[in-house]
N, CA, C and O of each residue as an XYZ file, in Angstrom:
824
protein
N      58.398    -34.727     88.096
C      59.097    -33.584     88.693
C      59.868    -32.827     87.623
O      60.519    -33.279     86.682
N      59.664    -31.694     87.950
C      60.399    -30.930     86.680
C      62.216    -30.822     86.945
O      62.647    -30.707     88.092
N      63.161    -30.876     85.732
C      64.179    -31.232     86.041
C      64.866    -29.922     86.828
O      64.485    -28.752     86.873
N      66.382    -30.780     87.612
C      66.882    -29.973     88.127
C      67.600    -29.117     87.368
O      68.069    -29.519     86.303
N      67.843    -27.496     87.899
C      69.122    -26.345     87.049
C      70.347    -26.659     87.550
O      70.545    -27.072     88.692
N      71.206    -26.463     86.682
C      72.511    -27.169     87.316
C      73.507    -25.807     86.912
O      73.777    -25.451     85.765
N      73.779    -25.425     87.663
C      74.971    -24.099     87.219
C      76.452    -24.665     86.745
O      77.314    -25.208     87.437
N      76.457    -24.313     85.146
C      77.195    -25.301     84.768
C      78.904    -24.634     84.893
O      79.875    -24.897     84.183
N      78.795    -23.693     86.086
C      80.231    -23.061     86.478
C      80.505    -23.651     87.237
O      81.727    -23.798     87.257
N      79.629    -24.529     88.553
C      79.749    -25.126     89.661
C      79.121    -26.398     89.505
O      79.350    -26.938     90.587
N      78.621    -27.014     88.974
C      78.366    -28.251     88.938
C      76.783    -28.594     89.825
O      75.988    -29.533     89.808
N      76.866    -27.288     90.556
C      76.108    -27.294     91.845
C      74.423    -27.227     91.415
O      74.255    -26.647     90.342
N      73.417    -27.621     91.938
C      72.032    -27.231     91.635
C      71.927    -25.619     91.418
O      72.682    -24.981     92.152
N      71.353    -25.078     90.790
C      71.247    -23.682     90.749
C      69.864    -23.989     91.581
O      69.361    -25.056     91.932
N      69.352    -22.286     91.798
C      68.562    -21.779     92.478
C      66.777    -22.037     91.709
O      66.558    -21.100     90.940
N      66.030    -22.657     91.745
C      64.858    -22.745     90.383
C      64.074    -21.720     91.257
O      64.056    -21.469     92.462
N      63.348    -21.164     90.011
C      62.403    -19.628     89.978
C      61.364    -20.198     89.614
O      61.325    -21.401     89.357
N      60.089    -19.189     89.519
C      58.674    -19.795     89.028
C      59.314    -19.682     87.932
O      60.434    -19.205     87.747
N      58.540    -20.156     87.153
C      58.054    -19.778     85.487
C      56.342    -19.941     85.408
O      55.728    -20.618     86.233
N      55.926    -19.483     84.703
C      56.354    -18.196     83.460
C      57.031    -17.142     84.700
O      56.821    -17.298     85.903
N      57.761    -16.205     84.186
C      58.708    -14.987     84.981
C      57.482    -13.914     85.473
O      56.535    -13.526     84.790
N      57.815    -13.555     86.906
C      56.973    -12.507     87.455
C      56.605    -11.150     86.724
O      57.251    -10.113     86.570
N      55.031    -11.620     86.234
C      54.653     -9.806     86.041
C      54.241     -9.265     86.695
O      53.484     -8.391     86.273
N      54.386     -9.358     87.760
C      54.669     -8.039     88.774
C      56.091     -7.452     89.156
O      56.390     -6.806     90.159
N      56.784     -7.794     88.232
C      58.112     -6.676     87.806
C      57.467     -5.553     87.240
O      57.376     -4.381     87.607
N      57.054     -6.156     86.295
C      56.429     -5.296     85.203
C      55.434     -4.156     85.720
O      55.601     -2.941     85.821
N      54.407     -4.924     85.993
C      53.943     -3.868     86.836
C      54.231     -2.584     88.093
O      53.713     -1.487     88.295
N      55.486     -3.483     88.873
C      55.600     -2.580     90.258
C      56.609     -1.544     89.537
O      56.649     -0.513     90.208
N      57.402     -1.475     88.444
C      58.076     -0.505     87.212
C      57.089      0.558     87.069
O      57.308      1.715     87.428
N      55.855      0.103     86.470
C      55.054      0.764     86.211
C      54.451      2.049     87.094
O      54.525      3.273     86.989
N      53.927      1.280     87.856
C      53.547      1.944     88.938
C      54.724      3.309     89.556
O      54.482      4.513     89.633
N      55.923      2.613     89.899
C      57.103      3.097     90.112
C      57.217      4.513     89.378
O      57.529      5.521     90.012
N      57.047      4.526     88.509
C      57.392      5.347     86.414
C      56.159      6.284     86.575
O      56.272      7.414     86.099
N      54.820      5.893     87.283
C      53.769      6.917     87.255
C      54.034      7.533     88.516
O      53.747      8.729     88.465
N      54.571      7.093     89.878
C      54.283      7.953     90.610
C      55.423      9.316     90.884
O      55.212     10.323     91.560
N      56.980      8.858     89.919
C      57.767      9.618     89.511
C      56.898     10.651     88.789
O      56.407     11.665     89.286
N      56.817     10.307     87.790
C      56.105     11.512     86.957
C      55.099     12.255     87.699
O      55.235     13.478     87.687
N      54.135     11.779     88.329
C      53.693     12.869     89.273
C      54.464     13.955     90.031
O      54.370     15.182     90.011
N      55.245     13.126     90.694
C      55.904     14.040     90.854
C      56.485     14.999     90.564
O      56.370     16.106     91.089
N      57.065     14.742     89.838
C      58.260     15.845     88.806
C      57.108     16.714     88.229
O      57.539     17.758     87.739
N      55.090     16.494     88.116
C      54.558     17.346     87.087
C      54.320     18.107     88.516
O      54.300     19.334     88.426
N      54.172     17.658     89.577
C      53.604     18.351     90.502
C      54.815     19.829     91.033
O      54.741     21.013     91.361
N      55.402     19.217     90.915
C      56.632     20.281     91.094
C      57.417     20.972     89.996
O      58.504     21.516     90.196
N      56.686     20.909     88.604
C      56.605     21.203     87.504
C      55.475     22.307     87.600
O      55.683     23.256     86.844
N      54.457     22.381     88.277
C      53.000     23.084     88.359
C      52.992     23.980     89.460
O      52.142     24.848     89.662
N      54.324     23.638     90.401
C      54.924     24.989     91.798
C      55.363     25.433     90.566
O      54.738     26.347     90.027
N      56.350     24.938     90.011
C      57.820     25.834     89.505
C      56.947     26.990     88.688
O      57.515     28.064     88.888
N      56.068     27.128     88.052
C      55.096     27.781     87.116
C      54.475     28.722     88.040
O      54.664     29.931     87.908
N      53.822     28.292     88.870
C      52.632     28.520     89.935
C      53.556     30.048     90.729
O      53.140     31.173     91.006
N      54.644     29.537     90.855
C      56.130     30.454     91.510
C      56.875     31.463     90.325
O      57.921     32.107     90.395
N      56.253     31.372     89.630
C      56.434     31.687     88.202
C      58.624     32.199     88.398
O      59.292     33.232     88.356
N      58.894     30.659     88.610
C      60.339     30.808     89.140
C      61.215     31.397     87.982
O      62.131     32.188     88.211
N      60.862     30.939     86.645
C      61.395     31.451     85.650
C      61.866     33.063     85.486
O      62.765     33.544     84.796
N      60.831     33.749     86.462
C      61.498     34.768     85.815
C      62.919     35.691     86.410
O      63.374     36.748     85.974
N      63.181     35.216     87.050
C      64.640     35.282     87.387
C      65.616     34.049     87.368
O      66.197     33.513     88.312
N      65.635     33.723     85.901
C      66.860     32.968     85.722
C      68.184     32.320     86.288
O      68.502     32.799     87.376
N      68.765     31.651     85.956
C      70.422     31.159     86.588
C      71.042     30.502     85.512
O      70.645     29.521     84.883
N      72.148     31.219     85.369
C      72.806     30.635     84.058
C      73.358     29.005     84.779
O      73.793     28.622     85.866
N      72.969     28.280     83.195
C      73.581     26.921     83.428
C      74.949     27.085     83.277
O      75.745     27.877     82.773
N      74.917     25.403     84.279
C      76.643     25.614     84.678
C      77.088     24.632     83.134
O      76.268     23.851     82.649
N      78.331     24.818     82.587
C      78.220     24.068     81.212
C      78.238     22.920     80.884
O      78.045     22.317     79.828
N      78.758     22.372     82.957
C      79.172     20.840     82.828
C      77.619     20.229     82.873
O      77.552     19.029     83.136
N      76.522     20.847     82.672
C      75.368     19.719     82.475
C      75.473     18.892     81.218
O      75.368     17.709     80.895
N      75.760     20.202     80.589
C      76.735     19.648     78.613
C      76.983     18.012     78.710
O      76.384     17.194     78.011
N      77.840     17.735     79.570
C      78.648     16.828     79.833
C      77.490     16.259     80.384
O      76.912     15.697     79.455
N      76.745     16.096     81.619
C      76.036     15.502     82.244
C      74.939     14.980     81.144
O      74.784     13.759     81.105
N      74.364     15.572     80.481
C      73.974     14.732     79.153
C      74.138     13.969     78.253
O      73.350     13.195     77.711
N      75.788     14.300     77.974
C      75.897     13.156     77.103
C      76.093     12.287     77.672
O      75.940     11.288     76.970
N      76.552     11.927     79.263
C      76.854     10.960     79.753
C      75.347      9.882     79.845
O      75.156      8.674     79.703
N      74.745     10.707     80.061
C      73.137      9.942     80.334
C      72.409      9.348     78.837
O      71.317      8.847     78.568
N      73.238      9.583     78.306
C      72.025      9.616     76.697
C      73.409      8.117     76.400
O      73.097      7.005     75.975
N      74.752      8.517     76.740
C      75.381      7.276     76.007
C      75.424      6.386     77.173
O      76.246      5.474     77.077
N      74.591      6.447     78.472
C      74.906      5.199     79.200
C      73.148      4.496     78.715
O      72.902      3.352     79.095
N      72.219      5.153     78.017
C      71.034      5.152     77.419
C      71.273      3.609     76.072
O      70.649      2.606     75.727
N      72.724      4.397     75.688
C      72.929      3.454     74.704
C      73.558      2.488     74.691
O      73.424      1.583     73.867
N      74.566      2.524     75.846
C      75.033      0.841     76.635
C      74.389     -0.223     77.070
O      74.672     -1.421     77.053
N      73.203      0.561     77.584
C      72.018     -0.230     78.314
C      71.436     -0.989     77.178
O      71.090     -2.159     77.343
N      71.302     -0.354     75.965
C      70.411     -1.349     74.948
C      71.726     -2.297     74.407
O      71.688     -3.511     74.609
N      72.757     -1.750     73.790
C      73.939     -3.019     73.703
C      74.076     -4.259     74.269
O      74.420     -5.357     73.830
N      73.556     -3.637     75.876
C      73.989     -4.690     76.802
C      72.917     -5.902     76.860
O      73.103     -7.066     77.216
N      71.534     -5.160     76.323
C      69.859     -5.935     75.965
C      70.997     -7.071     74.848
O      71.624     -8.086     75.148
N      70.888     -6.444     73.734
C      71.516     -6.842     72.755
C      72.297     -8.203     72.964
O      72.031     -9.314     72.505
N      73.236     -7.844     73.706
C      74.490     -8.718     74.435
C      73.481    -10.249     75.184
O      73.433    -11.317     74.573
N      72.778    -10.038     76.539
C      72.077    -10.624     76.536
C      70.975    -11.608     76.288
O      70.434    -12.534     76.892
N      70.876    -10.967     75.072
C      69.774    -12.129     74.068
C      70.463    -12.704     73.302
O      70.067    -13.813     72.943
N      71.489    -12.292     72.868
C      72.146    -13.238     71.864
C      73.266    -14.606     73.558
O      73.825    -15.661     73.255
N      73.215    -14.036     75.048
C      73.474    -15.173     75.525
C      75.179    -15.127     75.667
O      75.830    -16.012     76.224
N      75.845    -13.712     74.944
C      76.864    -13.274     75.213
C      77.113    -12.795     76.549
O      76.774    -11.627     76.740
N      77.727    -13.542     77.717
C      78.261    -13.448     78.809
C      79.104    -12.327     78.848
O      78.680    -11.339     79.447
N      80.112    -12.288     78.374
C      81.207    -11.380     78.414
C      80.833    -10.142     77.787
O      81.344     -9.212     78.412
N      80.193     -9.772     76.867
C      79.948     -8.251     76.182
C      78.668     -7.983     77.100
O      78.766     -6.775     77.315
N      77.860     -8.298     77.567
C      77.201     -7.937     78.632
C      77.669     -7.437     79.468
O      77.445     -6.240     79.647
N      78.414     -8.073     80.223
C      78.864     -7.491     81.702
C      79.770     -6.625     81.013
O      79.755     -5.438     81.340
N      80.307     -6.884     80.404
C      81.231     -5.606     79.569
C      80.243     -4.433     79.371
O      80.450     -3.635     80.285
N      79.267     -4.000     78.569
C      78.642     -3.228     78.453
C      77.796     -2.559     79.817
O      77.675     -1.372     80.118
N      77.323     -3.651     80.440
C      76.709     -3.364     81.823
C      77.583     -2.856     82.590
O      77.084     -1.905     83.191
N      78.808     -3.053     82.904
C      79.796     -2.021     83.862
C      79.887     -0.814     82.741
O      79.573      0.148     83.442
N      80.047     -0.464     81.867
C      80.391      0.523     80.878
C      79.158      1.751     81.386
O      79.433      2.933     81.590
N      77.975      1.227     81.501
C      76.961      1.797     81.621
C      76.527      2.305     83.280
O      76.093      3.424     83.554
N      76.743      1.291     84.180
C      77.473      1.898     85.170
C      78.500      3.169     85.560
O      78.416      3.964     86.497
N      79.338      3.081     84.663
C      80.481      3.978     84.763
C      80.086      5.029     84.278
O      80.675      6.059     84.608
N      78.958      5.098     83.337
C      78.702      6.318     82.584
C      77.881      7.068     83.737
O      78.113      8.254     83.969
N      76.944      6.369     84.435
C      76.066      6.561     85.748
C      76.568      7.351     86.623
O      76.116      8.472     86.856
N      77.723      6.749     87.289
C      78.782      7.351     88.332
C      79.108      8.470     87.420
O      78.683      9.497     87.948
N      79.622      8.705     86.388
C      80.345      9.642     86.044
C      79.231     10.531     86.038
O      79.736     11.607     86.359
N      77.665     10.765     85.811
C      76.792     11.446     85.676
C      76.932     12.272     86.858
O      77.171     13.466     87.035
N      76.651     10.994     87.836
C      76.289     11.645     89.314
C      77.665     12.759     89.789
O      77.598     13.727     90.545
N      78.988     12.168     88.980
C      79.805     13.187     89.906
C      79.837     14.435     88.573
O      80.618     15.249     89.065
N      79.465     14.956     87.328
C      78.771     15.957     86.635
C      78.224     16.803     87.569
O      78.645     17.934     87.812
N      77.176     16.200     88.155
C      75.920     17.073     88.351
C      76.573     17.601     90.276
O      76.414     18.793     90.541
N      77.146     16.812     91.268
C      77.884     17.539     92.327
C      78.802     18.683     91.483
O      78.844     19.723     92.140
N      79.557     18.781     90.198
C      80.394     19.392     89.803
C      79.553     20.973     89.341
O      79.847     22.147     89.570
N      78.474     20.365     88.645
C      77.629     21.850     88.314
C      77.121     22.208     89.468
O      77.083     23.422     89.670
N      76.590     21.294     90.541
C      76.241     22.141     91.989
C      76.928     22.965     92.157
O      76.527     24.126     92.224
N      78.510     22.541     92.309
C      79.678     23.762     92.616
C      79.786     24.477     92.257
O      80.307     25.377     92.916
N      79.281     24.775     90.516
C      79.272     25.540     89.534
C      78.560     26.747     90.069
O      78.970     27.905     89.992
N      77.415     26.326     90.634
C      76.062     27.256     90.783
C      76.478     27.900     92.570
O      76.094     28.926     93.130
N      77.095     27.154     92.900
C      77.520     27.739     94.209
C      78.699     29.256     94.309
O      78.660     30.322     94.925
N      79.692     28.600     93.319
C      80.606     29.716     92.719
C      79.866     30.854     92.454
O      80.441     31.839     92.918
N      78.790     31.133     91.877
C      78.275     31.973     91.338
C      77.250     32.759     91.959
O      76.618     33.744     91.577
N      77.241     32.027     93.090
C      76.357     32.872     94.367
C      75.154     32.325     93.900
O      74.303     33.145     93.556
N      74.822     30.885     93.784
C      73.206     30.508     93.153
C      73.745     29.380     94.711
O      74.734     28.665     94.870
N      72.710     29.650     95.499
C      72.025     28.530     96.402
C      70.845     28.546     96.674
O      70.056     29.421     96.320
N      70.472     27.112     97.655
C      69.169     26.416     97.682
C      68.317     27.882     97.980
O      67.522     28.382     97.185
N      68.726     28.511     99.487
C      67.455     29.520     99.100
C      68.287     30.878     99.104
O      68.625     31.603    100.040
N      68.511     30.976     97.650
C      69.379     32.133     97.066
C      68.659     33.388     96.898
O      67.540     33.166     96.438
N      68.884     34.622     97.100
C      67.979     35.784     96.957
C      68.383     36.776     95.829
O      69.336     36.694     95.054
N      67.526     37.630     95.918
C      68.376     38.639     95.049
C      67.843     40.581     95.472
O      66.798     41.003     95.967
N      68.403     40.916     95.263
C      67.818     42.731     95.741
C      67.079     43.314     95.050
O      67.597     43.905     94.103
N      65.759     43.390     95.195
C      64.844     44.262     94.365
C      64.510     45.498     94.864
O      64.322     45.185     96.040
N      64.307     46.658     94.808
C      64.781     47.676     95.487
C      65.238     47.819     96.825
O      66.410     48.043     97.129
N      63.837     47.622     98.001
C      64.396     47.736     99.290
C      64.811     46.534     99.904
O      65.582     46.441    100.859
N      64.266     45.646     99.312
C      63.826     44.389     99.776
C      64.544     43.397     98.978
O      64.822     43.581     97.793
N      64.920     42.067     99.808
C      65.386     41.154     99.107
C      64.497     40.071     99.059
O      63.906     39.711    100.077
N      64.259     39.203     97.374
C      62.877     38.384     97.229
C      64.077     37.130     97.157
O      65.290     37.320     97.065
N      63.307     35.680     97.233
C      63.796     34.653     96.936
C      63.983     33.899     95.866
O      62.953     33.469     95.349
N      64.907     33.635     95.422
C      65.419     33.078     93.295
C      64.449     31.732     93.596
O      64.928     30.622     93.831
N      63.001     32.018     93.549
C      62.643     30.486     93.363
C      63.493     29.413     92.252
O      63.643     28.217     92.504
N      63.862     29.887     91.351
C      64.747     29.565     90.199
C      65.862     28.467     90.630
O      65.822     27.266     90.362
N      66.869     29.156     91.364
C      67.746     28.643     91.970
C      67.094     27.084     92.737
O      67.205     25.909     92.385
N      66.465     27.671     93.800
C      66.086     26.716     94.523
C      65.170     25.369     94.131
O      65.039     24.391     94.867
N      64.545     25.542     92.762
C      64.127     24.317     92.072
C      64.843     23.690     90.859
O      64.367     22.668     90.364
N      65.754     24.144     90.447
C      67.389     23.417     90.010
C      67.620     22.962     90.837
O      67.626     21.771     90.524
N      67.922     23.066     92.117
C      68.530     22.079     93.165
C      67.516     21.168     93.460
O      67.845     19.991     93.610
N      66.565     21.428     93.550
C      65.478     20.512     93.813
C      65.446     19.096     92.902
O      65.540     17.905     93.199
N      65.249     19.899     91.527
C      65.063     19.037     90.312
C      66.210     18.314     90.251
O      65.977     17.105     90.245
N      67.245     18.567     90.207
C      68.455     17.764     89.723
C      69.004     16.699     90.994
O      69.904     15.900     90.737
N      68.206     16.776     92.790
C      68.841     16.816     93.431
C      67.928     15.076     93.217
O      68.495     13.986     93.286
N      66.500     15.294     92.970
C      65.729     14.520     93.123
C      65.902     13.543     91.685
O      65.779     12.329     91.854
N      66.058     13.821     90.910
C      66.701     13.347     89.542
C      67.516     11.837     90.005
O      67.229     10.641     89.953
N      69.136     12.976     90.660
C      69.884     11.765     91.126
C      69.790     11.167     91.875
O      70.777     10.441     91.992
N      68.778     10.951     92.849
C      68.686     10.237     93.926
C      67.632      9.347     93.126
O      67.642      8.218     93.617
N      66.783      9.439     92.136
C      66.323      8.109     91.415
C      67.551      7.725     90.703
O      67.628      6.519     90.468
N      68.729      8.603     90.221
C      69.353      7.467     89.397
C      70.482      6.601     89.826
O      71.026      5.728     89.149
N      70.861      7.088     91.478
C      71.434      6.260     92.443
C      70.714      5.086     92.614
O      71.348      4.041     92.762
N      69.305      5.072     92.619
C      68.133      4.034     92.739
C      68.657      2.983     91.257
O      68.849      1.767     91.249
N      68.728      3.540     90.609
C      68.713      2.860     89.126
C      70.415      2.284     89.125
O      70.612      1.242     88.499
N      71.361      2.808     89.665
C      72.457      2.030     90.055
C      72.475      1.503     90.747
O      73.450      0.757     90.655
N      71.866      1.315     91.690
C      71.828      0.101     92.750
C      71.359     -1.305     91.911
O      71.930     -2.395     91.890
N      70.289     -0.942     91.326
C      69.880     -2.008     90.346
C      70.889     -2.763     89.214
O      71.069     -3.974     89.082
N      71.360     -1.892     88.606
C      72.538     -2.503     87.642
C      73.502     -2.788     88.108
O      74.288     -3.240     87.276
N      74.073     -2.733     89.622
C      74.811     -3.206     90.369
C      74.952     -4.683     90.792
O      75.922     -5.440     90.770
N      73.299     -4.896     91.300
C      72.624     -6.184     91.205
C      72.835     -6.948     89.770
O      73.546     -7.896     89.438
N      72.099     -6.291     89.212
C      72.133     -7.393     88.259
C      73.302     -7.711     87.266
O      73.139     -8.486     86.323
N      74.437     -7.106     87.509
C      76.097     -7.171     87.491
C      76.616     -8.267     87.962
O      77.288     -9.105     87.362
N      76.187     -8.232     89.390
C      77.362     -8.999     90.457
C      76.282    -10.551     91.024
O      76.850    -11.473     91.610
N      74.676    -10.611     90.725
C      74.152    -11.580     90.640
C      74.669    -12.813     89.692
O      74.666    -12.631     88.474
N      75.113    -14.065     90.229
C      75.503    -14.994     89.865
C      75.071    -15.684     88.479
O      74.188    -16.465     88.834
N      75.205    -15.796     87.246
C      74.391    -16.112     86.238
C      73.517    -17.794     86.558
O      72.486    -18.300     86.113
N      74.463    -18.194     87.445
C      73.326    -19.913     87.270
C      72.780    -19.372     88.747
O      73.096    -20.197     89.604
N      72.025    -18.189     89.336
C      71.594    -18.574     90.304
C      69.872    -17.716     89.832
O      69.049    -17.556     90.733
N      69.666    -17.422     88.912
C      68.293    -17.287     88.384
C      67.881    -18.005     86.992
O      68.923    -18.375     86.451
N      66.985    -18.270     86.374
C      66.391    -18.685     84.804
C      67.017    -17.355     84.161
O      67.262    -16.201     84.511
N      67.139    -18.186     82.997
C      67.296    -16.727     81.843
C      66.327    -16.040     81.807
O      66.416    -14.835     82.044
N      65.285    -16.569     81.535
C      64.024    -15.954     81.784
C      63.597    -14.660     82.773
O      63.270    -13.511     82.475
N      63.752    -15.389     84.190
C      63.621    -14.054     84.833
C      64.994    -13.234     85.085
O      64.874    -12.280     85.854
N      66.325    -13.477     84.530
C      66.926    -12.408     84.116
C      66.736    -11.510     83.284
O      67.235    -10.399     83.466
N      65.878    -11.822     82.055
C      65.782    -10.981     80.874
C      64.464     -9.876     81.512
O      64.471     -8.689     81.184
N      63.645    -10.306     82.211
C      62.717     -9.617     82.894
C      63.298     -8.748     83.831
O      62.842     -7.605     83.837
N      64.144     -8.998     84.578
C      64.559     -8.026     85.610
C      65.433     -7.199     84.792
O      65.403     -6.003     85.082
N      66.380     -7.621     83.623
C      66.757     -6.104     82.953
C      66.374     -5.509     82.295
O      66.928     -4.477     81.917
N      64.903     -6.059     81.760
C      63.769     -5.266     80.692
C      63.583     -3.983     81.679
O      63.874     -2.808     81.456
N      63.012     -4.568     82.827
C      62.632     -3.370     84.090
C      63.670     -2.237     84.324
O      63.346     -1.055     84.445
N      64.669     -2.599     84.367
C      65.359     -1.966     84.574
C      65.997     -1.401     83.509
O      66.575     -0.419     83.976
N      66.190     -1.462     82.480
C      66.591     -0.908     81.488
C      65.507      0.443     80.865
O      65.778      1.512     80.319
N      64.144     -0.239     81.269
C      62.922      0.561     81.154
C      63.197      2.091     82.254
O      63.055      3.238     81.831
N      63.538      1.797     83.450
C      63.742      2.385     84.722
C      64.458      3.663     84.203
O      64.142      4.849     84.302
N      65.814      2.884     83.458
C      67.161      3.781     83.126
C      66.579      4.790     82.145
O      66.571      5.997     82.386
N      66.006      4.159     80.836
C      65.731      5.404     79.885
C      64.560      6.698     79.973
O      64.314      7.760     79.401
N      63.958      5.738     81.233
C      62.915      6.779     81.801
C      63.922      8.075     82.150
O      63.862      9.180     81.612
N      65.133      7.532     83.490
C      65.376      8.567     83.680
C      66.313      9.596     82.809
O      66.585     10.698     83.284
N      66.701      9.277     81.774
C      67.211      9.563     80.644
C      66.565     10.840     80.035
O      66.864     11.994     79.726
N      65.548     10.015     80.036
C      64.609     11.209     79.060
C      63.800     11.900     80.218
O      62.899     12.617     79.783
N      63.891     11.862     81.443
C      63.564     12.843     82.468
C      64.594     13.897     82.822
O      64.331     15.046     83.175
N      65.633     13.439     82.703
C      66.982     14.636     82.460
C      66.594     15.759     81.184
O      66.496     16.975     81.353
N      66.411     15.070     79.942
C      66.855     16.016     79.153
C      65.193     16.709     78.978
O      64.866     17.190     77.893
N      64.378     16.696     79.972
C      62.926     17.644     80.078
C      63.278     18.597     81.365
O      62.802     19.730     81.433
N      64.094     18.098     82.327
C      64.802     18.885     83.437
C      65.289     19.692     82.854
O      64.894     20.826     83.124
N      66.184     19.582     81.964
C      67.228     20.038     81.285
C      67.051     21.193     80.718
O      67.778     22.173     80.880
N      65.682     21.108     79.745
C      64.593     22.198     78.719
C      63.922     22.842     79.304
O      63.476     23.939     78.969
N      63.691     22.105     80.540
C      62.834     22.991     81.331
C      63.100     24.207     82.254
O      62.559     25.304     82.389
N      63.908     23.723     82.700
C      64.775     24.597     83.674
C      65.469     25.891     83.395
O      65.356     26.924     84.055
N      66.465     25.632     81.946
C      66.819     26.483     81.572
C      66.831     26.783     80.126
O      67.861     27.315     79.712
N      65.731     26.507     79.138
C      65.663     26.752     78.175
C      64.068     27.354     78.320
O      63.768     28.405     77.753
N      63.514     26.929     78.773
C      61.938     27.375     79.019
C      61.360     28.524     79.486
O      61.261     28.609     80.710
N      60.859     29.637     78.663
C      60.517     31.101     78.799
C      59.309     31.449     79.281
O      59.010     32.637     79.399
């Protein structure tokens, strides 16, 4: 019989997992990561198709901010890899709430530039006066789209680092801990670098 895990905070049996660690993490990530990107190209191929660009909306400046927050919670997340393999308890969860916090602080950025764009008379289906007639700012209305759908994966991606925060350390293998934050760390920089193509796209793109 293979021996028992003993959680050496509680004395108690820990929880035993398969081994080798599930690749179908790995995979259902995957999968996960392609059918995002469809998305975002498919509504990348309206935004064009709507040729929304050509009536613009000035960015609001706090995305400024909403970037760096995403690019340095980008870089907590690998610290916290870091932290982890070397088996450091404490600079982990240290870094892993850090990276969290950078998350939250993203999400309340991007309600803040909503407001931004609201101030300014930019809403979901915002218009504008072309001689007699008033046409619709496709523009407007796929910034809200894009950014709206953005954070609601990266609420997804905090729920996850939430978990794997407040999950008990003797109640999985190291093993399939290091797997569930590979995934998820994978998850995070995806959406990282899906911000800053939102970002170029939206309002740098002619």
């Amino acid at each position: 019989m293979p021996p028992t895990l003993i959680n050496k905070k509680t004395g108690e049996p820990a929880i035993e997992e398969r081994t080798p660690p599930p690749e179908g993490y790995r995979i259902a990530i995957r999968l996960a990561l392609v059918s995002i990107t469809m998305l975002f190209l498919v509504l990348t191929s309206a935004y064009i198709f709507n040729h929304a660009n050509r009536h613009p909306i000035v960015m609001p400046k706090v995305f400024w901010l909403s970037t760096f927050l995403i690019i340095a919670s980008s870089l907590t997340m690998e610290l916290a890899r870091r932290s982890l393999k070397r088996r450091d308890e404490r600079g982990y969860k240290l870094r892993l709430a850090i990276t969290i916090a950078l998350g939250l602080g993203f999400l309340m950025a991007q309600l803040a530039a909503w407001h931004q764009l609201v101030e300014r008379g930019f809403y979901i289906n915002s218009n504008f006066y072309k001689g007699d007639t008033y046409t619709r700012n496709f523009h407007s209305t796929y910034a809200y789209l894009f950014t709206g759908l953005h954070g609601v994966h990266l609420l997804g991606g905090l729920v996850a680092l939430c978990y794997l925060a407040l999950r008990a350390q003797g109640n999985w293998t190291m093993v399939r801990r290091r797997v569930s934050f590979d995934v998820t760390a994978l998850y995070w920089h995806f959406l990282a670098g899906l911000w800053l193509y939102l970002l170029a796209f939206l309002f740098f793109w002619k």
